[in-house]
C-alpha atoms as one frame of an Amber mdcrd trajectory, in Angstrom:
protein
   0.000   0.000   0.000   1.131   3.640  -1.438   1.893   6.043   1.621   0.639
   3.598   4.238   2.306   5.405   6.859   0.817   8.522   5.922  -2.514   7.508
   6.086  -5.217   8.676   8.681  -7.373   5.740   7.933  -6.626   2.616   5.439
  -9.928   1.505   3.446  -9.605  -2.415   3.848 -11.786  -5.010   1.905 -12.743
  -7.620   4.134 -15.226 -10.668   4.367 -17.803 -10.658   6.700 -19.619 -14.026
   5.943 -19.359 -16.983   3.970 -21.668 -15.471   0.814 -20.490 -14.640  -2.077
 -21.746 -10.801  -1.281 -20.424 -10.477   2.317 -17.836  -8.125   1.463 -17.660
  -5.184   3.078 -15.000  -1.936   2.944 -13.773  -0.634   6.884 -11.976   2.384
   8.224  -8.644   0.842   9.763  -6.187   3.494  11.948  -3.073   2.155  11.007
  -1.537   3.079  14.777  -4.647   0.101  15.962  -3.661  -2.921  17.694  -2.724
  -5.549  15.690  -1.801  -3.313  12.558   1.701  -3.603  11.346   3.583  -1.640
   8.493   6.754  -2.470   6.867   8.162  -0.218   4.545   9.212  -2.020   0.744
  11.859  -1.867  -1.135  10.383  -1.861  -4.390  11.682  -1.810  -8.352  10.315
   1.720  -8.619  11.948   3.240  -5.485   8.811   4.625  -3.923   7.245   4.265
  -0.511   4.921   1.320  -0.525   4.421  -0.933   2.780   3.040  -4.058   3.715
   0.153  -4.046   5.507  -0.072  -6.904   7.999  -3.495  -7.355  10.094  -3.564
  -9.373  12.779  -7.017  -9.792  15.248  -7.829  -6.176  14.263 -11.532  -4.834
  16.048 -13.393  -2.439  13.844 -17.112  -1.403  14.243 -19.797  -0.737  12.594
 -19.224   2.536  12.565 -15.788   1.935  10.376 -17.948   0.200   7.796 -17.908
   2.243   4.371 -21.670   2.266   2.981 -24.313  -0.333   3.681 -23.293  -4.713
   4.363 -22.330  -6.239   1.176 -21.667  -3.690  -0.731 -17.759  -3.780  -0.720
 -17.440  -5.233  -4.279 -19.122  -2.872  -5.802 -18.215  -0.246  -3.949 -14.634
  -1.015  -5.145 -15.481  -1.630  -8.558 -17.191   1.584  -8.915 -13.977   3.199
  -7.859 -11.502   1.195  -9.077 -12.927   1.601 -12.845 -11.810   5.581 -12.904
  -8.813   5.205 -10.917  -7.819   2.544 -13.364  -8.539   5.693 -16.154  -6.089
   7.598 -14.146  -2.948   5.593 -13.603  -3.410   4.833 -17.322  -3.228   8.653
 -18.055  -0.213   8.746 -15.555   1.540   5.958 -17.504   0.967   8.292 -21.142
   2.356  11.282 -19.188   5.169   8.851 -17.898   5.895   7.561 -21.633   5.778
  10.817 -23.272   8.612  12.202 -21.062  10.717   9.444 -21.660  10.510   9.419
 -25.361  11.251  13.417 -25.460  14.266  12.354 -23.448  15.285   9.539 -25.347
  14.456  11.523 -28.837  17.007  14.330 -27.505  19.513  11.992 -26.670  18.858
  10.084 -30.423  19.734  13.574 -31.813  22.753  14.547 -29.440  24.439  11.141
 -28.785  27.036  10.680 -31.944  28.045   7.523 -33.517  30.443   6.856 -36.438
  30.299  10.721 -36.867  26.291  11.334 -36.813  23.368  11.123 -34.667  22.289
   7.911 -33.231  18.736   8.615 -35.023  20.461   8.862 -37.858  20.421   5.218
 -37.899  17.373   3.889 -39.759  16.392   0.689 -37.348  16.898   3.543 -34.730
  14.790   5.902 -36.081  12.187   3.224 -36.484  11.910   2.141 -32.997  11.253
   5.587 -32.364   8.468   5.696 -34.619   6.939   2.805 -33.473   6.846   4.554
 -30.155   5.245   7.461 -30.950   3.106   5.872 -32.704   1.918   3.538 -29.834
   1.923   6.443 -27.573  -0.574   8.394 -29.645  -2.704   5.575 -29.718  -2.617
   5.008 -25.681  -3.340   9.315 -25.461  -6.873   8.841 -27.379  -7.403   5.784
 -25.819  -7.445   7.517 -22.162  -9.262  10.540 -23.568 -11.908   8.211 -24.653
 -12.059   6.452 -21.149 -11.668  10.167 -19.344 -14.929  11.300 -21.380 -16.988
   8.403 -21.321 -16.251   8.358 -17.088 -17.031  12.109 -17.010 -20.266  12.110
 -18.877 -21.698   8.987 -17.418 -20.995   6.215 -19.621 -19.671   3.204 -18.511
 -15.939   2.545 -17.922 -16.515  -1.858 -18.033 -14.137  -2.375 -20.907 -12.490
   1.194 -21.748 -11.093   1.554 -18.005  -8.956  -1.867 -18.387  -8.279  -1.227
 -21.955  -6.994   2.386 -21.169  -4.431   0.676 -18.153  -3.531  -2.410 -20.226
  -2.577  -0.215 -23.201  -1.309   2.867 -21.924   0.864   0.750 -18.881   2.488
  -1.578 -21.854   3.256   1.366 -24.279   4.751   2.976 -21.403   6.669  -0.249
 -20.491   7.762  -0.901 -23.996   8.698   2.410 -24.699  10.917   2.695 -21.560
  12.542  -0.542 -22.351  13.332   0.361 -25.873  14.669   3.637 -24.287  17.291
   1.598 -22.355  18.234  -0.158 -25.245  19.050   2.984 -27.236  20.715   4.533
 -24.276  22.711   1.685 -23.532  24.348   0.896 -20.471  24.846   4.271 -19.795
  20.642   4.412 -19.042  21.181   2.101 -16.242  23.186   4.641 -14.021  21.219
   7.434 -11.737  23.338  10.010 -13.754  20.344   9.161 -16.390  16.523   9.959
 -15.795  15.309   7.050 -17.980  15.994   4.244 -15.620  13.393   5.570 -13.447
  11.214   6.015 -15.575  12.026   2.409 -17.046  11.597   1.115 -13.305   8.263
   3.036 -12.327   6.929   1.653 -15.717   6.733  -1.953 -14.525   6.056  -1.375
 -11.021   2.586   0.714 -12.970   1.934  -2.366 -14.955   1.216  -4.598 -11.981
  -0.165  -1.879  -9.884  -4.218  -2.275  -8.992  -4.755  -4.555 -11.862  -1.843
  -6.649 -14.177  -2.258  -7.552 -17.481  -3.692 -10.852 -17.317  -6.690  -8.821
 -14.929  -7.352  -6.518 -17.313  -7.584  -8.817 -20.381  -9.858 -10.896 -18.677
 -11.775  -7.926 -17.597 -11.905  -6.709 -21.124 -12.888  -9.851 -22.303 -15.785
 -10.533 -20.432 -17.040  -7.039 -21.568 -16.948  -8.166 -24.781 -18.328 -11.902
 -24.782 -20.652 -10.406 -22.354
């Protein structure tokens, strides 16, 4: 969990019964008995923690809307945050190919630019082109959440896509920057590292495909 430590109140998802609907969202203070956090160290070098509960009491009064409705609840507000971290991921990607396009245009090689180089300059292509495709893809999702219409298959599709461009774009990055990417002198390893950790973040791929899939088989 992002900023655990932080945190006034964690929102947990718990069972309450053996149904399929007893699911219910609480209020947790994270300085309760029988909460413990332990800070990560994660691929993207931000602060996540593991949240460990352990005999924790909560009320009814910490319950978040009426029994049973904690799936949907958390489906209804996962499907826009989903349409978020994918426009985070485009925003992500976009940097890092400006970056990587400067550096194709500044870095020499055999006495000219590195996009000089035709496979180079077609990788780059192929990333922009991607990335233009994941931008109208999350302006689709972004409209259709902010003028009611439903977000069951564009919310996943907007994450899946925009989280792999991002990833793929980052990794071909690396390549063209060589091993000189990999050091901290070099803004694109970050970018290469918070790319993954945004890929399995809320939902992975195989989620989301399955997610998108049932949308369409219906």
């Amino acid at each position: 969990m992002a900023f655990a430590s932080s945190a006034d109140r964690l929102v947990v998802l718990a069972r309450t019964g053996d149904a399929a609907e007893d699911v219910d969202l609480f209020l947790v203070d994270p300085g309760a008995r029988g909460v413990t956090l332990r800070q990560q160290f994660t691929i993207s070098s931000d602060t996540q923690y593991e949240v460990m509960l352990s005999d924790v009491r909560v009320g009814g009064d910490d319950r978040i809307g009426p029994a049973g409705s904690g799936w949907t609840t958390w489906q209804d507000v996962l499907e826009p945050g989903l349409v978020l971290l994918a426009a985070q991921a485009v925003g992500g990607a976009r940097y890092a190919l400006e970056i990587t396009t400067q550096y194709a245009k500044d870095r020499q090689q055999f006495d000219k630019p590195l996009g000089a180089f035709q496979a180079l300059a077609h990788y780059l292509a192929d990333a922009v082109t991607n990335l233009d495709g994941a931008e109208q893809l999350v302006h689709e999702a972004a409209w259709a959440g902010a003028n009611g219409r439903p977000l069951t298959s564009l919310a996943p599709m907007a994450k899946l896509f925009a989280c792999t461009t991002f990833r793929d774009i980052t990794a071909m990055a690396q390549q063209l920057f060589g091993g000189i990417g990999f050091t901290l002198d070099f803004d694109i390893q970050l970018y290469f590292r918070r790319a993954k950790q945004q890929q399995l973040m809320w939902a992975n791929d195989r989620v989301l495909e399955v997610a998108v899939a049932d949308a369409l088989l219906d």
